[in-house]
gemmi code that builds the backbone of each chain (N, CA, C; Angstrom):
import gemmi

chains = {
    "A": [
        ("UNK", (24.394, 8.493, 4.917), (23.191, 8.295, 5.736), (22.301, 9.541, 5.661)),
        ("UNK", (21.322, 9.153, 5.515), (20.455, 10.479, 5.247), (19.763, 10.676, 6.892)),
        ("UNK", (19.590, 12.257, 6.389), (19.104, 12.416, 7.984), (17.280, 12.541, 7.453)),
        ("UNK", (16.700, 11.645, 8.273), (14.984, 11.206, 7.592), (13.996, 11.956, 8.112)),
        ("UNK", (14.070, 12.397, 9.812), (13.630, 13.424, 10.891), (13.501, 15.096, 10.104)),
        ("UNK", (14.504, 14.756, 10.055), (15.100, 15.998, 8.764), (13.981, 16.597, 7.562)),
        ("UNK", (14.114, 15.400, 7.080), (13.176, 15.467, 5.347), (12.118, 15.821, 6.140)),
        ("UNK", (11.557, 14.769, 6.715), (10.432, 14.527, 7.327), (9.766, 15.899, 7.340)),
        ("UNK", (10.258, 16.857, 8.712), (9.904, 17.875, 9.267), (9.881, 19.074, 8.193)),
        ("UNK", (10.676, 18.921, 6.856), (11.175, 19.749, 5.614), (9.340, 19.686, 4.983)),
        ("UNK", (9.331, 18.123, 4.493), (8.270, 18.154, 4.035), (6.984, 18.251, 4.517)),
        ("UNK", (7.084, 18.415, 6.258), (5.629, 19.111, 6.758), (5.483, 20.627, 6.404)),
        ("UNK", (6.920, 20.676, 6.612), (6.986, 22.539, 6.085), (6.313, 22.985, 5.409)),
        ("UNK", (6.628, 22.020, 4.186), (6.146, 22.932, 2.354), (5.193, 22.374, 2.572)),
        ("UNK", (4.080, 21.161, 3.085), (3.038, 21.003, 3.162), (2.403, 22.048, 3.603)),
        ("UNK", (2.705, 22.482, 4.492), (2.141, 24.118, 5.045), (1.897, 25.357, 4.162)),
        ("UNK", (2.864, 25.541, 4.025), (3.925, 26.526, 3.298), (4.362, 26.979, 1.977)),
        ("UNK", (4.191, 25.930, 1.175), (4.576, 25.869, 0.156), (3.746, 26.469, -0.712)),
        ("UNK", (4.323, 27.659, -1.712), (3.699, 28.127, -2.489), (3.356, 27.830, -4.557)),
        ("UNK", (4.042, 26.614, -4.207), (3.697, 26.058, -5.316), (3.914, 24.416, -5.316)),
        ("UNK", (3.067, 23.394, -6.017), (3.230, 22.040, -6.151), (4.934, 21.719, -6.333)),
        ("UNK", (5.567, 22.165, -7.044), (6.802, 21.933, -7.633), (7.854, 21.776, -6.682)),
        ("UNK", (7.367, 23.054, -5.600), (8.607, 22.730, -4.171), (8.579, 22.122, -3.117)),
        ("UNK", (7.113, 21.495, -3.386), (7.343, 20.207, -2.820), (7.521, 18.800, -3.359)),
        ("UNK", (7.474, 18.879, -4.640), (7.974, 18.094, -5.875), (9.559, 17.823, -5.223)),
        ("UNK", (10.011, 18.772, -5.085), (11.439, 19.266, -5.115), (12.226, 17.825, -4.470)),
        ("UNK", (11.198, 17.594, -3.077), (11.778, 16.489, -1.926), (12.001, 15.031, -2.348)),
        ("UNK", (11.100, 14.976, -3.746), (11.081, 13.783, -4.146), (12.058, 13.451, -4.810)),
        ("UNK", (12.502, 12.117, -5.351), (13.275, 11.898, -6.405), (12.465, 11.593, -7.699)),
        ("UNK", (12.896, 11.787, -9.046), (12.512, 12.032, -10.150), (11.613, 10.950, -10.701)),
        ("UNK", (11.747, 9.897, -9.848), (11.364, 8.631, -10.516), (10.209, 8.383, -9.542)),
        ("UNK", (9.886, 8.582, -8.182), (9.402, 8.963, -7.281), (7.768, 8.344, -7.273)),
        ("UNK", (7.020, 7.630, -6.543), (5.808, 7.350, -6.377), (5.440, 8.067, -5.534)),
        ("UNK", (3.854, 8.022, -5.503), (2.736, 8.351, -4.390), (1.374, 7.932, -4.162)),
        ("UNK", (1.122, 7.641, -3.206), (0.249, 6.907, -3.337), (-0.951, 7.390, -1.958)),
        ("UNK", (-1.871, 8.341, -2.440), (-2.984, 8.916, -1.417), (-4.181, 8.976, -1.663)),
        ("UNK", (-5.069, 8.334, -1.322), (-4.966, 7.490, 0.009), (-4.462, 6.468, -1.002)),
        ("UNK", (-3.550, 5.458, -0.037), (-3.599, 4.325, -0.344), (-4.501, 3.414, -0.812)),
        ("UNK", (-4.736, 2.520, -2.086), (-6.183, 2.041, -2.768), (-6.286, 2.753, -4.135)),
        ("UNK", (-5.281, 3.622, -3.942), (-5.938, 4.511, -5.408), (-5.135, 4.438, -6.535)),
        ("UNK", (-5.000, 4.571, -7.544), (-3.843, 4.534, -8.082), (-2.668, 5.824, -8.035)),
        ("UNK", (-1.423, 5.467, -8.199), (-0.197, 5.692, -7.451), (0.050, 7.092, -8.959)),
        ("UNK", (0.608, 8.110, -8.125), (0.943, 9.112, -9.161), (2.707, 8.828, -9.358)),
        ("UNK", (3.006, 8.936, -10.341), (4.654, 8.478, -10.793), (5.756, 10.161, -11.460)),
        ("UNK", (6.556, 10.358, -10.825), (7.238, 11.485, -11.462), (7.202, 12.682, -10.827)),
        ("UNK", (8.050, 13.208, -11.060), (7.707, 15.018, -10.830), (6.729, 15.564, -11.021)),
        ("UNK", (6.207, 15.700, -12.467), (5.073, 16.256, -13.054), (3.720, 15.866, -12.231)),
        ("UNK", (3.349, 14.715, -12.366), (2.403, 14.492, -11.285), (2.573, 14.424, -9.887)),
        ("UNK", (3.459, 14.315, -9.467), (3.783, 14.619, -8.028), (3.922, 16.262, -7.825)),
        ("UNK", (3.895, 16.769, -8.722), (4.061, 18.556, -8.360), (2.535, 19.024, -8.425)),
        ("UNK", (1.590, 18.364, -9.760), (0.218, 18.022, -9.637), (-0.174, 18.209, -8.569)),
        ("UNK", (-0.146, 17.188, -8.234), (-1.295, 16.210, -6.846), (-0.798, 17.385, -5.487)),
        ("UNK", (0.456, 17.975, -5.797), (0.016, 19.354, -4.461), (-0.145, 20.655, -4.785)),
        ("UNK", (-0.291, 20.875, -5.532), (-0.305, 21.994, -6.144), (-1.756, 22.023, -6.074)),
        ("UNK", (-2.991, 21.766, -6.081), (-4.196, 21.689, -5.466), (-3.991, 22.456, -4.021)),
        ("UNK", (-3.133, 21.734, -3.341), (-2.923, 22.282, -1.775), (-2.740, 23.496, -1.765)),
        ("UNK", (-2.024, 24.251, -2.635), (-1.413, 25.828, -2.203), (-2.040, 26.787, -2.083)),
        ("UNK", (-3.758, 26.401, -3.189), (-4.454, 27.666, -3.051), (-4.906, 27.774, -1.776)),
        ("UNK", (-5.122, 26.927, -0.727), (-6.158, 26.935, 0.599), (-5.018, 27.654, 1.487)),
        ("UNK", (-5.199, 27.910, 2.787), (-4.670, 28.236, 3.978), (-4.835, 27.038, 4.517)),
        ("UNK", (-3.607, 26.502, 4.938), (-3.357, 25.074, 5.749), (-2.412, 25.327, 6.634)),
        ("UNK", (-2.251, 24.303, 7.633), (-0.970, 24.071, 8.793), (-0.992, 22.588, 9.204)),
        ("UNK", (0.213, 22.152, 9.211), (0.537, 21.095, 9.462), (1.099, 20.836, 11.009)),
        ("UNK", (1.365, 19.183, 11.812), (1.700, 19.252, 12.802), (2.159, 17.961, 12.648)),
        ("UNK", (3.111, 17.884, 13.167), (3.681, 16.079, 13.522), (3.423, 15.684, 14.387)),
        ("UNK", (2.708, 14.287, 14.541), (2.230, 13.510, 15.778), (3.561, 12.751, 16.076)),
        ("UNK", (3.372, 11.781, 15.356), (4.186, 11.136, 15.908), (5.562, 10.098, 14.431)),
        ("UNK", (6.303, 9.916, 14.779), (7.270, 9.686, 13.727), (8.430, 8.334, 14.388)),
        ("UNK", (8.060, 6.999, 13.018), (9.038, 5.865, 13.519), (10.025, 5.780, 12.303)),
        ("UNK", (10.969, 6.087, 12.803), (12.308, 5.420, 11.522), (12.734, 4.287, 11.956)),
        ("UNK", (12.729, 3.193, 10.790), (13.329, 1.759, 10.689), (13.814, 2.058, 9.436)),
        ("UNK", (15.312, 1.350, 9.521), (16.217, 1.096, 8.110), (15.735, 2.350, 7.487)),
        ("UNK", (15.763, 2.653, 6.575), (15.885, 3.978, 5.393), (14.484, 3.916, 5.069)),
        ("UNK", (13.524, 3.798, 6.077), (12.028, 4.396, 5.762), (11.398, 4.802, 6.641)),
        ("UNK", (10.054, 5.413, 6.863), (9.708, 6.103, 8.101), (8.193, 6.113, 7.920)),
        ("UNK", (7.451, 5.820, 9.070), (6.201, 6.079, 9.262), (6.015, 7.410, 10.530)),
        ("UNK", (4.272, 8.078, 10.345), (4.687, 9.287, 10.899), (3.429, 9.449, 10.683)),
        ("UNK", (2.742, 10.075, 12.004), (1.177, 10.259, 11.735), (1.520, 11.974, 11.928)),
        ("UNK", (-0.162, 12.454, 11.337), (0.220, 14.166, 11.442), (-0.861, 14.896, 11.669)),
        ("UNK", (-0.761, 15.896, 11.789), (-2.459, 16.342, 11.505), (-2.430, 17.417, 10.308)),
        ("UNK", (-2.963, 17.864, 9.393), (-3.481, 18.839, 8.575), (-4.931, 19.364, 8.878)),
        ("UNK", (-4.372, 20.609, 9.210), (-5.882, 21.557, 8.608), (-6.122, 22.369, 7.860)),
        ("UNK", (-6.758, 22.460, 6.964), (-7.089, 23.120, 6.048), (-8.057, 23.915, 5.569)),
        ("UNK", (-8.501, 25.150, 5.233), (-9.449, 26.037, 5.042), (-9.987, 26.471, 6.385)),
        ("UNK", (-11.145, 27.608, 6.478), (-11.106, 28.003, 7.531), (-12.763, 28.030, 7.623)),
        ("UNK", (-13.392, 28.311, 8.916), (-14.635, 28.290, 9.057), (-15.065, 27.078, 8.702)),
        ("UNK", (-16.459, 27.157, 7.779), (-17.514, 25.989, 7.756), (-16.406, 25.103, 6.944)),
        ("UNK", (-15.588, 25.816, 5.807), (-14.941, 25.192, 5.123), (-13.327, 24.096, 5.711)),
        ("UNK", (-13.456, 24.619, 6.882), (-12.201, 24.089, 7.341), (-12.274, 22.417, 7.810)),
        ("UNK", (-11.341, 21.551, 6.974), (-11.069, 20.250, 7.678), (-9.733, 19.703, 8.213)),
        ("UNK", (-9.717, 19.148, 8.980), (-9.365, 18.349, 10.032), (-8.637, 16.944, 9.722)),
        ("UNK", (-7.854, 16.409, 9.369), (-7.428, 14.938, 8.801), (-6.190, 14.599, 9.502)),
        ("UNK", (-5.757, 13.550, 10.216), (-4.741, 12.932, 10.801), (-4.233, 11.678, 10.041)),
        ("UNK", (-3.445, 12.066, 9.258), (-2.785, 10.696, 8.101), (-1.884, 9.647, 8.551)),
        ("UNK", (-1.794, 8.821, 8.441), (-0.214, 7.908, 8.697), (0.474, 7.848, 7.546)),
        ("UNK", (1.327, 8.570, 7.450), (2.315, 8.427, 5.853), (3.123, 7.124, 6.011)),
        ("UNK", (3.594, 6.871, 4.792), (4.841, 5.784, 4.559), (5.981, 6.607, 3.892)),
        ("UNK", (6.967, 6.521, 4.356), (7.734, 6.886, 3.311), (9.221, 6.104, 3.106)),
        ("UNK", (9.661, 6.053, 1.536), (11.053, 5.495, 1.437), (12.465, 6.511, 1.284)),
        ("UNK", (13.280, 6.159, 0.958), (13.848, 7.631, 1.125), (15.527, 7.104, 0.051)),
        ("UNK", (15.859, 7.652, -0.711), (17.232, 7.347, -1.451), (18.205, 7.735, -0.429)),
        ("UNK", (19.499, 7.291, -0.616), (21.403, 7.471, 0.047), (21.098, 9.003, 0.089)),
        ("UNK", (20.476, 9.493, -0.803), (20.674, 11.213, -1.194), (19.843, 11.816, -0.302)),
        ("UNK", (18.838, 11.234, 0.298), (18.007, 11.676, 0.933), (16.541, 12.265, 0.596)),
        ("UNK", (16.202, 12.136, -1.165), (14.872, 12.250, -1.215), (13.897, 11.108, -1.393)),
        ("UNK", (12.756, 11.532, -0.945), (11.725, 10.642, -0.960), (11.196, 9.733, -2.339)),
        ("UNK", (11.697, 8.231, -1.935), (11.472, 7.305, -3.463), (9.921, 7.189, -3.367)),
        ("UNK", (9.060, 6.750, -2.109), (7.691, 6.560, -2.021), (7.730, 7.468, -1.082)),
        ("UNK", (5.733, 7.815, -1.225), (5.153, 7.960, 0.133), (3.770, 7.170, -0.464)),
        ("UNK", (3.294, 6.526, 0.383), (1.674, 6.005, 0.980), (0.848, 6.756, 1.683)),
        ("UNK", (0.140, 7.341, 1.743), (-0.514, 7.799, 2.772), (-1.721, 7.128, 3.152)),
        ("UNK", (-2.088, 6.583, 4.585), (-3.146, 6.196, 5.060), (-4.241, 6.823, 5.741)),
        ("UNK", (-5.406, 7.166, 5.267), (-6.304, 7.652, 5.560), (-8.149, 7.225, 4.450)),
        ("UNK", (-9.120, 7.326, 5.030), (-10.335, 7.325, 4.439), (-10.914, 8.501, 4.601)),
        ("UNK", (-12.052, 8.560, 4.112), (-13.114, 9.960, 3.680), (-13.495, 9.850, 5.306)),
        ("UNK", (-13.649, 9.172, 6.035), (-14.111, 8.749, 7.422), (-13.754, 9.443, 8.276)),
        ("UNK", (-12.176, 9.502, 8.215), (-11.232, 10.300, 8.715), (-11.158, 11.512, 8.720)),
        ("UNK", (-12.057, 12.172, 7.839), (-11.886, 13.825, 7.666), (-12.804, 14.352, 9.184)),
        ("UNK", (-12.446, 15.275, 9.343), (-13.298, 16.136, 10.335), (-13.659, 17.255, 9.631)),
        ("UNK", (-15.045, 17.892, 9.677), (-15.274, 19.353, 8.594), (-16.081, 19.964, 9.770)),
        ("UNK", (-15.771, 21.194, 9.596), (-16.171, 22.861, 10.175), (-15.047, 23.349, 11.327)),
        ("UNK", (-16.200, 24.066, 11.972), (-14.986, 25.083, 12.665), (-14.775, 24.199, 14.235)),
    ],
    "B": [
        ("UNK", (-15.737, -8.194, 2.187), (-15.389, -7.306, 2.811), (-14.575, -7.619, 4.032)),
        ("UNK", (-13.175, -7.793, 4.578), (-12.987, -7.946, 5.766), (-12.994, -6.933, 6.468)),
        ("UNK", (-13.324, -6.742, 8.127), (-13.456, -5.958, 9.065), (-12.199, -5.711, 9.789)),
        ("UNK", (-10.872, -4.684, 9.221), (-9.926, -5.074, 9.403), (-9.629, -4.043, 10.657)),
        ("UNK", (-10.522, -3.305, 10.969), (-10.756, -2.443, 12.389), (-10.584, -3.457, 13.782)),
        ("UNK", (-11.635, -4.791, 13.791), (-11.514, -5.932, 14.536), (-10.821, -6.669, 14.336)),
        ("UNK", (-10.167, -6.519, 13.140), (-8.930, -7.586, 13.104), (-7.615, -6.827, 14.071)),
        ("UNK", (-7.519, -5.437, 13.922), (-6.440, -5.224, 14.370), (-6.911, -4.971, 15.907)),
        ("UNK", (-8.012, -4.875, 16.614), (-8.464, -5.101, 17.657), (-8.204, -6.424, 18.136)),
        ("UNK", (-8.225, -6.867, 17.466), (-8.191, -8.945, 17.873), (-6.377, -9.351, 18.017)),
        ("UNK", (-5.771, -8.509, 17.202), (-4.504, -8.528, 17.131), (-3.694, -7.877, 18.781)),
        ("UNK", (-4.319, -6.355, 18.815), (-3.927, -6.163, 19.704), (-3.910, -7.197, 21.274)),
        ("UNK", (-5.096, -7.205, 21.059), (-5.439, -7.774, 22.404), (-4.847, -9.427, 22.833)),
        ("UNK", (-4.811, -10.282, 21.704), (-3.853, -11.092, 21.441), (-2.056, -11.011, 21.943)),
        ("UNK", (-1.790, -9.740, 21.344), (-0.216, -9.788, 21.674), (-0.264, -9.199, 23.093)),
        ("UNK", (-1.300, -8.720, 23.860), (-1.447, -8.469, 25.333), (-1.714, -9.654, 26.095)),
        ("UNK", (-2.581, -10.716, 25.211), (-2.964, -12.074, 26.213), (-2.924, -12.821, 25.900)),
        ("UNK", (-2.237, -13.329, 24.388), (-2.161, -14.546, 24.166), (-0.978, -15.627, 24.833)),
        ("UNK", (-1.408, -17.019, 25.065), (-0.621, -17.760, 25.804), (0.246, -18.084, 25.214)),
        ("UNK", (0.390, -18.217, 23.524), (1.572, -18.538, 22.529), (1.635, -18.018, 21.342)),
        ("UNK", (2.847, -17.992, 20.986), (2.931, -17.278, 19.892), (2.194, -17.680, 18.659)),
        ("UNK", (1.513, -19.154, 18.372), (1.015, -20.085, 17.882), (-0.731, -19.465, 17.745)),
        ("UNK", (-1.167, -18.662, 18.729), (-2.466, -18.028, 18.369), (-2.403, -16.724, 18.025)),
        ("UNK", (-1.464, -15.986, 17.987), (-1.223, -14.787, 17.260), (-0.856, -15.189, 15.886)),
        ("UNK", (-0.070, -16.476, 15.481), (0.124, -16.707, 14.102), (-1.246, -17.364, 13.417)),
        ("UNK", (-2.283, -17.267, 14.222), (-3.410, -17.817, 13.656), (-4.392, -16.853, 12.662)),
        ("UNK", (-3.758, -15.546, 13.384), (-4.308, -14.446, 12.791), (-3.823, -14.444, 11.222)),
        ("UNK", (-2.443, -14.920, 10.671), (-1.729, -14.269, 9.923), (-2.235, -15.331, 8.628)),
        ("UNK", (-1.798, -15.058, 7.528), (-2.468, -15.986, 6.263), (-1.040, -17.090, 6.352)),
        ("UNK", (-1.226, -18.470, 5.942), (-0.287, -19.187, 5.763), (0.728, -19.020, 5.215)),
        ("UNK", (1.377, -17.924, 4.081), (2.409, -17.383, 3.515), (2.950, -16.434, 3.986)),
        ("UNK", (2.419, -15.476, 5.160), (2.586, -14.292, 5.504), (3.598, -13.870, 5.557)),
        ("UNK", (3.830, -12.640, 5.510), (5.176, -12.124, 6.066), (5.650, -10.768, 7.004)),
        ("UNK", (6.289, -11.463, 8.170), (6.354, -10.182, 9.291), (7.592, -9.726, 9.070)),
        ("UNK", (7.931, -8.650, 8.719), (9.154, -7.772, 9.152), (9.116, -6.389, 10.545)),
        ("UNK", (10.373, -7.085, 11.239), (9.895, -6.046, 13.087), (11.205, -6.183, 13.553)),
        ("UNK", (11.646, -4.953, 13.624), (11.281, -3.707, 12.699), (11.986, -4.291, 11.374)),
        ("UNK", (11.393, -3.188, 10.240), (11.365, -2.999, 8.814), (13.097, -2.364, 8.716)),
        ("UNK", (13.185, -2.636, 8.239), (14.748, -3.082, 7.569), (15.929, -4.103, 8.095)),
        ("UNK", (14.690, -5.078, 9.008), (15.402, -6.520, 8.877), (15.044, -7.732, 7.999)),
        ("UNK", (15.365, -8.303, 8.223), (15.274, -9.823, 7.278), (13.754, -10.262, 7.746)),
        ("UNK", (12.946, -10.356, 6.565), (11.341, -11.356, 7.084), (11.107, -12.172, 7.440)),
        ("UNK", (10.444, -12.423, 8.584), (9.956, -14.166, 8.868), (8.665, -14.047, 7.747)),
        ("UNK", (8.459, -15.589, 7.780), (7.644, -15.915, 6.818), (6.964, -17.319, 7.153)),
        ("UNK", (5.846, -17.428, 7.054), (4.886, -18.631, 7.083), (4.570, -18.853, 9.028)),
        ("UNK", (3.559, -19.760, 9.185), (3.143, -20.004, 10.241), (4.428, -19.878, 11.222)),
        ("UNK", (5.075, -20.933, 11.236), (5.998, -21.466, 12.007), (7.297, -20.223, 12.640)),
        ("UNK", (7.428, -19.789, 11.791), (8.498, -18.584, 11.520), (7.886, -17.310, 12.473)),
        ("UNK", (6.354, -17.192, 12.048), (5.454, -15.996, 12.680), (5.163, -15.985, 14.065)),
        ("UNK", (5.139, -17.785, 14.666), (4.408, -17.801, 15.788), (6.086, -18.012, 16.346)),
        ("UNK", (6.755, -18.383, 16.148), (8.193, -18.623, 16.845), (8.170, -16.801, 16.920)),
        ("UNK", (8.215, -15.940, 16.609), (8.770, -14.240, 16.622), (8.084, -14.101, 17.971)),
        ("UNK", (6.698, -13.998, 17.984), (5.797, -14.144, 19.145), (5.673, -14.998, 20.299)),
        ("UNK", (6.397, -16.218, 20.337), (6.402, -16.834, 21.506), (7.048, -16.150, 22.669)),
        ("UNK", (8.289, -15.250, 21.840), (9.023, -14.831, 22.834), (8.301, -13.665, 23.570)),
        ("UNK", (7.310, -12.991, 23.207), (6.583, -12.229, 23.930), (5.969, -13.053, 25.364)),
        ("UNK", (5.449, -14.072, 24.919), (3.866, -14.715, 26.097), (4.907, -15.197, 27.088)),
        ("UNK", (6.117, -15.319, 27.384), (6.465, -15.058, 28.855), (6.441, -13.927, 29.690)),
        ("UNK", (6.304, -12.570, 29.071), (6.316, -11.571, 29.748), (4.886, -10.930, 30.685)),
        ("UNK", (4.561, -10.086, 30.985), (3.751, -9.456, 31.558), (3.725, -8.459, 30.499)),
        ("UNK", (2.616, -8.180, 29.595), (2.501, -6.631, 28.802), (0.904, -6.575, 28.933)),
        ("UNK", (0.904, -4.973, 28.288), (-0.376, -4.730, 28.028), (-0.103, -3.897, 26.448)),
        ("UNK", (-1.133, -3.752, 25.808), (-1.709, -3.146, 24.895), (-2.234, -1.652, 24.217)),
        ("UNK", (-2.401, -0.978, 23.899), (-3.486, -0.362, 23.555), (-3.344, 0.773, 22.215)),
        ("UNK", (-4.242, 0.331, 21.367), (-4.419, 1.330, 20.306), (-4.221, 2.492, 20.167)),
        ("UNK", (-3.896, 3.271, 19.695), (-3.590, 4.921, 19.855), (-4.259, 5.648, 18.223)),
        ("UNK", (-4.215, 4.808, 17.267), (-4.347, 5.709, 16.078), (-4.654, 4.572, 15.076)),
        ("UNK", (-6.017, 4.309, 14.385), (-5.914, 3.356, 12.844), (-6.311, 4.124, 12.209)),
        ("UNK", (-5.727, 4.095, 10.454), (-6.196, 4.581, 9.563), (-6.058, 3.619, 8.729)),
        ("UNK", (-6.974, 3.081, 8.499), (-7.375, 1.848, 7.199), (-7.815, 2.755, 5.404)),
        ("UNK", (-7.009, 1.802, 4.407), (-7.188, 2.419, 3.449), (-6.856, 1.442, 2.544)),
        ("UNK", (-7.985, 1.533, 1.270), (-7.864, 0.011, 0.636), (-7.854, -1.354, 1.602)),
        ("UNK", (-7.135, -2.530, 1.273), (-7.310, -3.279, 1.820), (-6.049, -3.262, 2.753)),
        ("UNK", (-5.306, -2.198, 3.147), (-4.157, -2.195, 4.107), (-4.226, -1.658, 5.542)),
        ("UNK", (-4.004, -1.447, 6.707), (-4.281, -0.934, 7.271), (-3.077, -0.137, 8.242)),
        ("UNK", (-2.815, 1.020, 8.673), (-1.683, 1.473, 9.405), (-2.020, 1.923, 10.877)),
        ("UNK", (-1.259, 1.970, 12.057), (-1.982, 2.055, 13.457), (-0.289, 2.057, 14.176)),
        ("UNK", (-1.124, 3.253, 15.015), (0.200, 3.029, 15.954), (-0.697, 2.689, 17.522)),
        ("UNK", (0.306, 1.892, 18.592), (-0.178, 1.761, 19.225), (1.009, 1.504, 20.496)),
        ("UNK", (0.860, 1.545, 21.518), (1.682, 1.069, 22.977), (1.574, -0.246, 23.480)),
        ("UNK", (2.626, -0.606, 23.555), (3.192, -1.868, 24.442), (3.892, -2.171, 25.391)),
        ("UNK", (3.561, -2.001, 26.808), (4.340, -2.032, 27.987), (4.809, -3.123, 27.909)),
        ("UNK", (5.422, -3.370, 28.617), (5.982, -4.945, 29.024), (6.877, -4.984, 29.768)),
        ("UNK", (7.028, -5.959, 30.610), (7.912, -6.131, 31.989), (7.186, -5.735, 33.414)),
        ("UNK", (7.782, -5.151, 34.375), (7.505, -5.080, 35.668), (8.981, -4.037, 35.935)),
        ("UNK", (8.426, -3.070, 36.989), (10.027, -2.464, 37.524), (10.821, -1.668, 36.960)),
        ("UNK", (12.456, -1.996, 37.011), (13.498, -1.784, 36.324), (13.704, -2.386, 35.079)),
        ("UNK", (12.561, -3.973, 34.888), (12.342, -4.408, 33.663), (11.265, -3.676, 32.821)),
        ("UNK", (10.515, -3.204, 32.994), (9.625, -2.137, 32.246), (9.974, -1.461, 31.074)),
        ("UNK", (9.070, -1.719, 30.251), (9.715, -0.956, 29.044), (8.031, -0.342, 28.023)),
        ("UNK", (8.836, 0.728, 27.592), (7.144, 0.700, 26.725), (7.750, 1.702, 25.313)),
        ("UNK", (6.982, 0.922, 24.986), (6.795, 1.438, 22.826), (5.997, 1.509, 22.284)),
        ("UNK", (5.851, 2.743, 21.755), (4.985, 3.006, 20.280), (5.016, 2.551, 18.890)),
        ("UNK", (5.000, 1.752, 18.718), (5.565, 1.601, 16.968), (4.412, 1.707, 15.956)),
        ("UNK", (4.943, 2.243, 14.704), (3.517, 2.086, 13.469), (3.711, 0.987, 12.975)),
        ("UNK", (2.885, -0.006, 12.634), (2.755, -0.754, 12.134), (1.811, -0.646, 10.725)),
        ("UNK", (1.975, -1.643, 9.601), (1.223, -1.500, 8.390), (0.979, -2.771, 8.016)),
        ("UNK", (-0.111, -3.235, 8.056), (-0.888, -4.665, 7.823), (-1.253, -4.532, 6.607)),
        ("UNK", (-1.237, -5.468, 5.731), (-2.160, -5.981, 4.454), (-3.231, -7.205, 5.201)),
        ("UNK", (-4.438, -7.515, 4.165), (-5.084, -8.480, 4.246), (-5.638, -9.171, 3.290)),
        ("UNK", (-6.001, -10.474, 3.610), (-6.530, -10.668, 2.534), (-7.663, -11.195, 2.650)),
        ("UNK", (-8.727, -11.165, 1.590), (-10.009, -11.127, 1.728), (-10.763, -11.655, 2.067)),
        ("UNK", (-10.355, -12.770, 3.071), (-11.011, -13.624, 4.246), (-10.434, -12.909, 5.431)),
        ("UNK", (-10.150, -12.190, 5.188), (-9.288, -10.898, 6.511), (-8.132, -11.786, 7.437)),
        ("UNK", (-7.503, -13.047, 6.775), (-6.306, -13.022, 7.527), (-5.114, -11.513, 7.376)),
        ("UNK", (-4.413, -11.510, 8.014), (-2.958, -10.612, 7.883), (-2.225, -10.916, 6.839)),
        ("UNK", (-1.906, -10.671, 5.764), (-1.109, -10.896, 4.675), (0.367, -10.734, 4.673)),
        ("UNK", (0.511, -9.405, 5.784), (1.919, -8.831, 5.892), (1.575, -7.783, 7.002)),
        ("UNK", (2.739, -7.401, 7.551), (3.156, -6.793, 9.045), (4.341, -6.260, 9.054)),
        ("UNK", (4.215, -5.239, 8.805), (6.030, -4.315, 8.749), (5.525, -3.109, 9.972)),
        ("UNK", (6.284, -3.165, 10.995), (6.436, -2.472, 12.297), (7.692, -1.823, 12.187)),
        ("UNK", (7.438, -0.230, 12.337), (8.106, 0.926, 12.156), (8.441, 1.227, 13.506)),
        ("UNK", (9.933, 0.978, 13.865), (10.326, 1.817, 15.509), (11.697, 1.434, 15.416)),
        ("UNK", (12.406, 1.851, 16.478), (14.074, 1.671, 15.879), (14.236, 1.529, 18.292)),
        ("UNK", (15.478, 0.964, 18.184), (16.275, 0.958, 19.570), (15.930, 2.368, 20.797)),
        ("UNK", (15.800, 3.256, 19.689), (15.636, 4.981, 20.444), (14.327, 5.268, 20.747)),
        ("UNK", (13.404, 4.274, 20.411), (12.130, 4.931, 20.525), (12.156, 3.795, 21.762)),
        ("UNK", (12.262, 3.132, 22.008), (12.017, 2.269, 23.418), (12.188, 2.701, 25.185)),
        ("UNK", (11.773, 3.052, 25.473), (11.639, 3.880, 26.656), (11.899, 2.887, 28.244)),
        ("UNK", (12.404, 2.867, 28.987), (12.708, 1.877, 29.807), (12.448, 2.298, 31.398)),
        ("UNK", (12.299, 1.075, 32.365), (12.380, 1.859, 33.862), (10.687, 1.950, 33.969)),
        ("UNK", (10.645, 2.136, 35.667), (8.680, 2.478, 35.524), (8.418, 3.900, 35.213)),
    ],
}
model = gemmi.Model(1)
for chain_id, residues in chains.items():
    chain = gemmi.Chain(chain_id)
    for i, (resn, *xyz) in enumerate(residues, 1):
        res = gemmi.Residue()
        res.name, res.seqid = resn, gemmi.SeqId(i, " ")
        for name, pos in zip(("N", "CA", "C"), xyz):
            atom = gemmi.Atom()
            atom.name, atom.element = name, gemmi.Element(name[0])
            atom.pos, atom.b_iso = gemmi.Position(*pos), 0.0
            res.add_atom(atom)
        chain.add_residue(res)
    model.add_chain(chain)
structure = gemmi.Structure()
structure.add_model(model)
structure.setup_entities()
């Protein structure tokens, strides 16, 4: 049984934190989807999943957990991110999806959000 | 384009006042499929959808939205559901994740919450 609260709170971490795409690659499994925003097409693998955050590391960000539902071996979980600072700084509250392997890393995530959703400045 | 902001407005307010489970399945597309919570077995089609919901419209509940983030044609939202009176009182948050389809019925309904998140008592 994997502990999902667990991952969960792991991968707000390196969302924060993380100083390179790859370690947060790390959480995923190898075969691994993503899909942000949802609508778009889905990044597949390590390589592009280490991609698609590795954008994130250059900014100053912090993450926060709103709120978090586990059913069966998947989990929804709204959050907030902010990112950059001053005029440049935004504001976004996501609802993730996520699936999760016996082993405990993440097979999907979805994330739900629009351009609508952003908040920008200080 | 469906308006799936008022759909899930129409939804809510429905599972707060509808008299049968039979007008909440009106919302849903004729094939649909509800899973509640997500990692049980799906109901599926009218009959199946509005039978899940009947068992609600004897109670006393209320409603209310807390969070949508719509993306593509899916939409995710968490929201509160009291229900009961008293020592029967109970209230939950769950995320839920809707599809639609492009006459904006509900396509699908997977509700994220587990036994522990249910809160009981006034």
């Amino acid at each position: 049984m994997t502990d999902i609260p667990s991952t969960v709170a792991r991968y707000l971490d390196l969302v924060a934190n993380a100083s390179s795409g790859a370690e947060i690659a790390a959480l995923y499994a190898p075969d691994a989807t993503l899909e942000d925003p949802v609508g778009t097409p889905a990044r597949k693998g390590t390589e592009e999943i280490a991609a698609f955050y590795e954008v994130l590391t250059s900014r100053q960000r912090s993450t926060e957990l709103l709120a978090l539902r586990v059913a069966g071996d998947e989990a929804a979980f709204s959050f907030r991110v902010v990112s950059g600072t001053g005029a440049e700084r935004s504001v976004i509250e996501p609802i993730d999806v996520m699936t999760f392997s016996e082993d405990g890393l993440i097979t999907s995530m979805r994330a739900f959000w629009s351009r609508q959703d952003v908040r920008r400045g200080a």
